[in-house]
C-alpha positions, -999 to 999 in steps of 0.1 A, spaced: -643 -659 554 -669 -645 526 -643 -631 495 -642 -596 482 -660 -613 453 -682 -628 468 -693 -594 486 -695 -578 455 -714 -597 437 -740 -601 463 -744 -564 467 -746 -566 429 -779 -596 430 -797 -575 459 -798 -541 439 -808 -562 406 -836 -579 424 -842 -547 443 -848 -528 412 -862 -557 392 -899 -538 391 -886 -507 374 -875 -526 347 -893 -528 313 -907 -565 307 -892 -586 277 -923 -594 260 -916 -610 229 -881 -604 214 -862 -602 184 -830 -616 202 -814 -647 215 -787 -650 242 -760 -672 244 -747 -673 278 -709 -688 276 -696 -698 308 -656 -693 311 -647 -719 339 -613 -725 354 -612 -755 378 -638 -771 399 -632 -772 442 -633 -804 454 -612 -797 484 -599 -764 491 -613 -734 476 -595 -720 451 -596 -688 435 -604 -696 403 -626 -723 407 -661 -729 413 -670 -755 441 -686 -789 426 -724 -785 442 -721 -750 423 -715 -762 392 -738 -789 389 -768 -768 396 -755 -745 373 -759 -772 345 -794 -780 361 -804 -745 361 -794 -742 322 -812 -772 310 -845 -758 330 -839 -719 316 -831 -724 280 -806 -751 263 -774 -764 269 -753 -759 234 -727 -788 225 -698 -770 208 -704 -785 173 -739 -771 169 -725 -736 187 -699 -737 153 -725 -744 129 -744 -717 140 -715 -692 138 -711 -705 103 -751 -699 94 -759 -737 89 -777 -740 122 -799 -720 142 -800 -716 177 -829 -737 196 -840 -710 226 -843 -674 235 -811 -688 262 -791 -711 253 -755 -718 276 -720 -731 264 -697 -746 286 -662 -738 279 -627 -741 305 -593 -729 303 -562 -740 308 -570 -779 312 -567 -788 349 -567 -818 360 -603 -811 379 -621 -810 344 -614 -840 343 -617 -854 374 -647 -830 390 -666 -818 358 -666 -848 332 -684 -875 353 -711 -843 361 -712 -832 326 -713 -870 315 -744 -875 336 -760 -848 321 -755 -854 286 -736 -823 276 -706 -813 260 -681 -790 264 -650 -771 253 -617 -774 271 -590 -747 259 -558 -760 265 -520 -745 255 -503 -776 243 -470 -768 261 -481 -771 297 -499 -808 293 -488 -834 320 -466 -810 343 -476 -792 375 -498 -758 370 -476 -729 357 -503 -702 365 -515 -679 393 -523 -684 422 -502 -717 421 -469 -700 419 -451 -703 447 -473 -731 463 -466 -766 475 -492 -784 460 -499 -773 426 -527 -784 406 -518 -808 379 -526 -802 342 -542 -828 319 -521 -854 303 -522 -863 264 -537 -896 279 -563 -881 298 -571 -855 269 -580 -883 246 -597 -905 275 -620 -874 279 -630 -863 239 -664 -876 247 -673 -848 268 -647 -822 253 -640 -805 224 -606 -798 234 -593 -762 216 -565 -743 214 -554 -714 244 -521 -712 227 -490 -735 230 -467 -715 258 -499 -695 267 -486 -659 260 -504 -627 262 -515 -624 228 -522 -585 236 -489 -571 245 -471 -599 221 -457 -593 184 -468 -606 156 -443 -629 149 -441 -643 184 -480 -649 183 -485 -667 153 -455 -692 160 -470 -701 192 -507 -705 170 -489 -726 149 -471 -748 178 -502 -750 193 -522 -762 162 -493 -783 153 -503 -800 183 -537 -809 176 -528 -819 143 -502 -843 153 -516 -858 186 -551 -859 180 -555 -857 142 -573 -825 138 -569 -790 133 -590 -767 159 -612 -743 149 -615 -719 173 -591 -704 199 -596 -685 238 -569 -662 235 -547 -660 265 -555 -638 291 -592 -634 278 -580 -602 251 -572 -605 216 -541 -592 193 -545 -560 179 -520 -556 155 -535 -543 116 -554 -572 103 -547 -598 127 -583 -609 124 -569 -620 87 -539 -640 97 -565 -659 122 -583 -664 97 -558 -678 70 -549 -699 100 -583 -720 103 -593 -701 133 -635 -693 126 -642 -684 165 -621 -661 185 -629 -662 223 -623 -633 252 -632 -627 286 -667 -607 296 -694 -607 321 -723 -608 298 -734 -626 272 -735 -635 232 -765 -614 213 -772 -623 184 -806 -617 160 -835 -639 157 -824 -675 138 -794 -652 123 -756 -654 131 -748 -620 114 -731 -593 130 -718 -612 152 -679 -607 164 -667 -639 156 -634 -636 166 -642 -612 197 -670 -638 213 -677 -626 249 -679 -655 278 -691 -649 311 -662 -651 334 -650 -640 367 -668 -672 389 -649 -671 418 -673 -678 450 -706 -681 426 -733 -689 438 -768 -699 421 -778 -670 431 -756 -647 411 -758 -672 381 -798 -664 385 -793 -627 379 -768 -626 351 -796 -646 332 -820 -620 337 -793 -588 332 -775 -588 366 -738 -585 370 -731 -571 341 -712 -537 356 -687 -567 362 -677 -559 320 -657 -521 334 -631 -554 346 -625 -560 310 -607 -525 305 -573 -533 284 -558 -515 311 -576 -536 338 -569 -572 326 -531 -553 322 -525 -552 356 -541 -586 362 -522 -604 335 -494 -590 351 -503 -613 388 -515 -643 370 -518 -662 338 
């Protein structure tokens, strides 16, 4: 049976292609996209909700390759930090949360074969035990989460980066409680795999928002700041100014994607999916899942 998102998002491809000729053409532009995928977990079996089913993803990666480039993370950095610039009018980061065990088993030998790089966020405190989030609760067979093992097995392919330690909802959180599960979680990285990350997807895809928080990130090491979206990264021609680089947007919500709708958020489409990123939306679904 077809998902509610899959119906919407099909009505949503239909009336972008249907209204593709009123559009004004690009021509040449004084803009460059980066389109940064948010991925959960990859269906191999059953279909899950927050996954994306294998064929899917690895025509995705085909499809990026042919429409613009396919950033590694490391270049991505250097060209928040103005030492690099970015290669194509699209360019596509890869990036997944929460580290289940089907990054490693469904997307790495895929990503491998392609050449590319990715970023997996992981919160430190879940690694090796049986998935803690939505929609697992309350199910039989849970998905696993990566071990330490098959984190460092994998660096490769991944840049793995922090999504917290106990993966709280930096949002609604203190302060205090925030920044000692930062620090738990870069404790982590320092310890087990000898570096310090740089960047962080915040839990729950929306940022603190106590006074200066950006500041305290900041004084922690943290350059790049992640959050959920539905379009993507705009930035100026060969220039990394102005851009919100602890607020970077990732295109998320992937459930039953098809080519298809990955075809018209390229070109503008599916981006009335953003009115789901409403602090009072993602409220009420934080509050079914994490």
């Amino acid at each position: 049976m077809m998902s509610r998102a899959r119906q919407i998002k099909d009505v949503l491809s239909w009336l972008h292609r249907l209204t593709s000729s009123l559009r004004p053409g690009t021509g040449e532009t004084q803009t460059q996209d980066v389109f940064i995928f948010c991925y959960h977990r990859i269906n191999t079996r059953e279909r899950n909700p927050l996954g994306v089913d294998l064929h899917v993803f690895k025509e995705q990666l085909e499809l990026f390759a042919s429409a613009g480039t396919l950033l590694n993370p490391e270049a991505f950095f250097l060209f928040l930090q103005g030492e690099k610039s970015l290669p194509s009018a699209k360019n596509f980061l890869v990036t997944f949360d929460d580290g289940y065990a089907s990054t490693v088993e469904a997307a790495f030998p895929v990503l491998q074969k392609a050449g590319a790089r990715a970023i997996s966020f992981i919160a430190t405190d879940h690694l090796g035990k049986e998935s803690p989030y939505s929609p697992d609760r309350g199910q039989a067979n849970k998905e696993l989460i990566l071990t330490l093992d098959e984190v460092k097995d994998t660096q490769s392919v991944y840049l793995y980066q922090s999504h917290g330690h106990g993966h709280i909802d930096y949002f609604h959180s203190s302060r205090e409680s925030v920044l000692a599960d930062l620090s738990a979680s870069l404790g982590w990285f320092e310890r087990e795999l000898g570096y310090r990350p740089c960047s962080i997807a915040y839990p729950f895809g929306l940022a603190p928002r106590w006074a200066d928080w950006q500041e305290d990130f900041k004084q922690a090491g943290i350059i790049a700041g992640f959050v959920t979206g539905s379009h993507p990264l705009r930035a100026r021609m060969n220039s990394s100014e102005e851009i919100p680089l602890l607020a970077l947007p990732r295109v998320g919500y992937l459930t039953d994607e098809t080519l298809t709708h990955t075809r018209a958020r390229l070109s503008g489409g599916l981006t009335i999916l953003r009115a789901l990123d409403a602090p009072w939306v993602r409220k009420i679904k934080s509050g079914r899942r994490s």
